[in-house]
PLY file of the C-alpha trace (Angstrom):
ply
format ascii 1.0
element vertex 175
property float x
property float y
property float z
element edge 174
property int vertex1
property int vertex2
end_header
-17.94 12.26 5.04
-17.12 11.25 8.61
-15.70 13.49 11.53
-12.25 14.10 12.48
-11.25 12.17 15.24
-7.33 11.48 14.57
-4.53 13.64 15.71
-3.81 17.40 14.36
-2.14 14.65 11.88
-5.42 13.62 10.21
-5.68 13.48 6.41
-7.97 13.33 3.71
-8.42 14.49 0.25
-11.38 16.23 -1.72
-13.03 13.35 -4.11
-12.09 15.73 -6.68
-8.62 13.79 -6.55
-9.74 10.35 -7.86
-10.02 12.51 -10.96
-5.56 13.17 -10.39
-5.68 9.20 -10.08
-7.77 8.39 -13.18
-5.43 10.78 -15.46
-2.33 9.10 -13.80
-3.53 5.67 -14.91
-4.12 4.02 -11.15
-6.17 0.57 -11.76
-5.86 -0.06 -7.82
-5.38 1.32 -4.85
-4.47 0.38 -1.03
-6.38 2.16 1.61
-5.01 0.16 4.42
-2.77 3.06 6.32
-2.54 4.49 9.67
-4.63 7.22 8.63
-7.59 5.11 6.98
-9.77 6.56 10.09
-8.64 9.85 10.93
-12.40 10.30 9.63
-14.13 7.72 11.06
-15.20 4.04 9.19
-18.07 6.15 7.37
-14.74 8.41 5.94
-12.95 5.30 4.34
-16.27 3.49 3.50
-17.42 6.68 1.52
-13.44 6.90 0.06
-13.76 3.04 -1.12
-17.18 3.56 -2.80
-16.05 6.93 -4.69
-12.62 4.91 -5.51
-14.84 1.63 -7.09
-17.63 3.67 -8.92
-14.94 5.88 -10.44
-13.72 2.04 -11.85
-10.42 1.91 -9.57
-10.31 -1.35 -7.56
-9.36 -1.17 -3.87
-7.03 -4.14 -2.41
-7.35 -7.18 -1.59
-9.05 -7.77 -5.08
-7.97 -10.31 -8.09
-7.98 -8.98 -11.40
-6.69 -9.65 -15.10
-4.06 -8.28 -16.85
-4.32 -9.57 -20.62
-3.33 -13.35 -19.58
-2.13 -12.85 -16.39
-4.16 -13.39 -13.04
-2.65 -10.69 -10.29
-3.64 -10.64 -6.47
-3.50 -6.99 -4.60
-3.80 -7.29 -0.99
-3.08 -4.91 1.81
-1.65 -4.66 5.13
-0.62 -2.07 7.67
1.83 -2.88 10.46
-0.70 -1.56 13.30
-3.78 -3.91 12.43
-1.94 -6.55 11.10
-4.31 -10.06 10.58
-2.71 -12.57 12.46
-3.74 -14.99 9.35
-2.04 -12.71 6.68
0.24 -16.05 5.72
-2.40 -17.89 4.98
-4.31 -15.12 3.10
-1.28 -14.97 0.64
-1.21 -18.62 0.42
-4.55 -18.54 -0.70
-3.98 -15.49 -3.47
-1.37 -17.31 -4.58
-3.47 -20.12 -5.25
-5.77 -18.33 -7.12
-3.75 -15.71 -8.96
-0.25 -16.03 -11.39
1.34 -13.15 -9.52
0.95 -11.83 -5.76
1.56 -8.11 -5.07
1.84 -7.48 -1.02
1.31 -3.78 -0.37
2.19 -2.95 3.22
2.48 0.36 5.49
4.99 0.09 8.19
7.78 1.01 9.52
9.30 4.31 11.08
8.70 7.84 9.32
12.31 9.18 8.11
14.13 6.00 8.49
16.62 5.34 5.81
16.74 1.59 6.45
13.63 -0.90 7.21
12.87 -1.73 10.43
12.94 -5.35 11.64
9.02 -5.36 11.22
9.32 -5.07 7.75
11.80 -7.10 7.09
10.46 -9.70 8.54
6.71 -9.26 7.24
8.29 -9.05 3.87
10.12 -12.01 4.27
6.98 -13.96 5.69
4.87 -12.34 2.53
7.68 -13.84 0.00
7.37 -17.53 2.43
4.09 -17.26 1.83
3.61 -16.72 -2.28
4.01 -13.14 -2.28
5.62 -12.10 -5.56
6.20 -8.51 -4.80
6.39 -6.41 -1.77
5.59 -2.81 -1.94
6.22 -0.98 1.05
5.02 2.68 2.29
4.92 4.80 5.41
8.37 5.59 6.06
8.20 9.02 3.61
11.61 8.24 2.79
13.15 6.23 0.20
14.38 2.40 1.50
16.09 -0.27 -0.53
15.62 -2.58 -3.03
16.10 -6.57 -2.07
15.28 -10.03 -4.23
14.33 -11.78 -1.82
14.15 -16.15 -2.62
12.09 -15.76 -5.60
11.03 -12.56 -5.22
11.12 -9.05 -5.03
11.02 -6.47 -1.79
10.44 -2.48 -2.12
10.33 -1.43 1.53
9.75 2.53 0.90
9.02 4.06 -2.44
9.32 7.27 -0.48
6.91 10.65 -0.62
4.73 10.12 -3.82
2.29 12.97 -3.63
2.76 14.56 -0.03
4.63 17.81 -0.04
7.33 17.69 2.88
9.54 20.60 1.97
11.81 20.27 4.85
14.10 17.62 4.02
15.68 16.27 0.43
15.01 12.77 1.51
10.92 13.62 1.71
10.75 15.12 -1.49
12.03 11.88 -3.17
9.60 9.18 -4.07
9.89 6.01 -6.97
7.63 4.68 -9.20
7.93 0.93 -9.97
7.56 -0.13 -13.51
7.52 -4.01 -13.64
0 1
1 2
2 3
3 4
4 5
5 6
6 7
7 8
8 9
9 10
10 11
11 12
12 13
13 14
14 15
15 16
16 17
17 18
18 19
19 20
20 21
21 22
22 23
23 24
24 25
25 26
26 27
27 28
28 29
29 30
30 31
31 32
32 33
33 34
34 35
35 36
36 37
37 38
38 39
39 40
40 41
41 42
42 43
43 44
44 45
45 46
46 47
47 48
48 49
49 50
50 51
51 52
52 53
53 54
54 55
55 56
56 57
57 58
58 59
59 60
60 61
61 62
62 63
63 64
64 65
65 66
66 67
67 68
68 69
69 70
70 71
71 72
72 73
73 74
74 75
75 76
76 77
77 78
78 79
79 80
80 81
81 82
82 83
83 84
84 85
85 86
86 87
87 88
88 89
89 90
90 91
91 92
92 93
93 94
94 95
95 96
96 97
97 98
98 99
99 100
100 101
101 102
102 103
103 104
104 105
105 106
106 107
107 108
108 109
109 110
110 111
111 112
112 113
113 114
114 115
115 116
116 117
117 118
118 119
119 120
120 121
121 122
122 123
123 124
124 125
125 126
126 127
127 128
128 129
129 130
130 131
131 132
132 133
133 134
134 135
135 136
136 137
137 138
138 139
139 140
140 141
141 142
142 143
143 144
144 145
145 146
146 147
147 148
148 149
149 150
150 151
151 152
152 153
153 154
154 155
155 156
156 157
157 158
158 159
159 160
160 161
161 162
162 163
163 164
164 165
165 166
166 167
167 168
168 169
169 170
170 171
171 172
172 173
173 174
């Protein structure tokens, strides 16, 4: 659904994919991205009720893992909530384990920028247990973090960029 209204950089997918995300054993998702309207709000709306009736859960959302309580929310560096402390706060006070997912920071860049290191810092402050980090479409370190863990760029996942070694490299996280 929805009409294009982003740059000649506007992306979707077919809903046929969820089906690629269902095999691959996704339980939840982040739409939060600098793309999420390159379709309009009707795009991602349709995208986040074909993600939940398909039974994969779109961040922020709370869920149970056998006996564990884990909180997924979502950010993206250019419509970041001002109150995305206390939001984390609050997870944390509901939930054994905080994940922060957050897209940000500059495409190609080996190393984070100073926005994500110091959102990721803030999100750790805050309760987050883990911070996942994606936009930069190249891998960026590791770093514990106080108590926890920082990921700032898994990297290319799915997205074929053919022109570089560095975009054709992605990580998965097992934890």
């Amino acid at each position: 659904k929805g009409t294009k209204v982003g740059s000649i950089y506007s992306f979707r997918a077919e809903p046929e994919s969820i089906e690629t995300l269902l095999y691959g054993g996704f339980d939840v998702v982040s739409v939060d991205n600098n793309h999420s309207f390159d379709y309009t709000r009707e795009a991602l709306k349709d995208s986040i009720a074909r993600l939940k009736s398909a039974g994969i859960q779109v961040a922020p959302v709370t869920t149970q893992v056998q006996d564990t309580t884990i909180a997924f929310l979502a950010y993206q560096q250019w419509r970041m909530p001002e109150d995305f402390e206390k939001q984390i706060e609050a997870a944390k006070t509901q939930a054994d384990l905080v994940v922060v997912s957050i897209h940000a920071g500059e495409e190609y860049a080996p190393e984070p920028s100073e926005f994500q290191r110091s959102f990721a810092h803030a999100a750790i402050d805050s309760g987050a247990d883990l911070v996942i980090g994606h936009h930069p479409r190249v891998l960026q370190p590791l770093e514990q973090y106080e108590d926890g863990w920082i990921i700032y760029s898994l990297g290319n996942f799915l997205f074929d960029q053919a022109f570089s070694q560095e975009t054709m490299q992605g990580a998965i996280l097992k934890i």
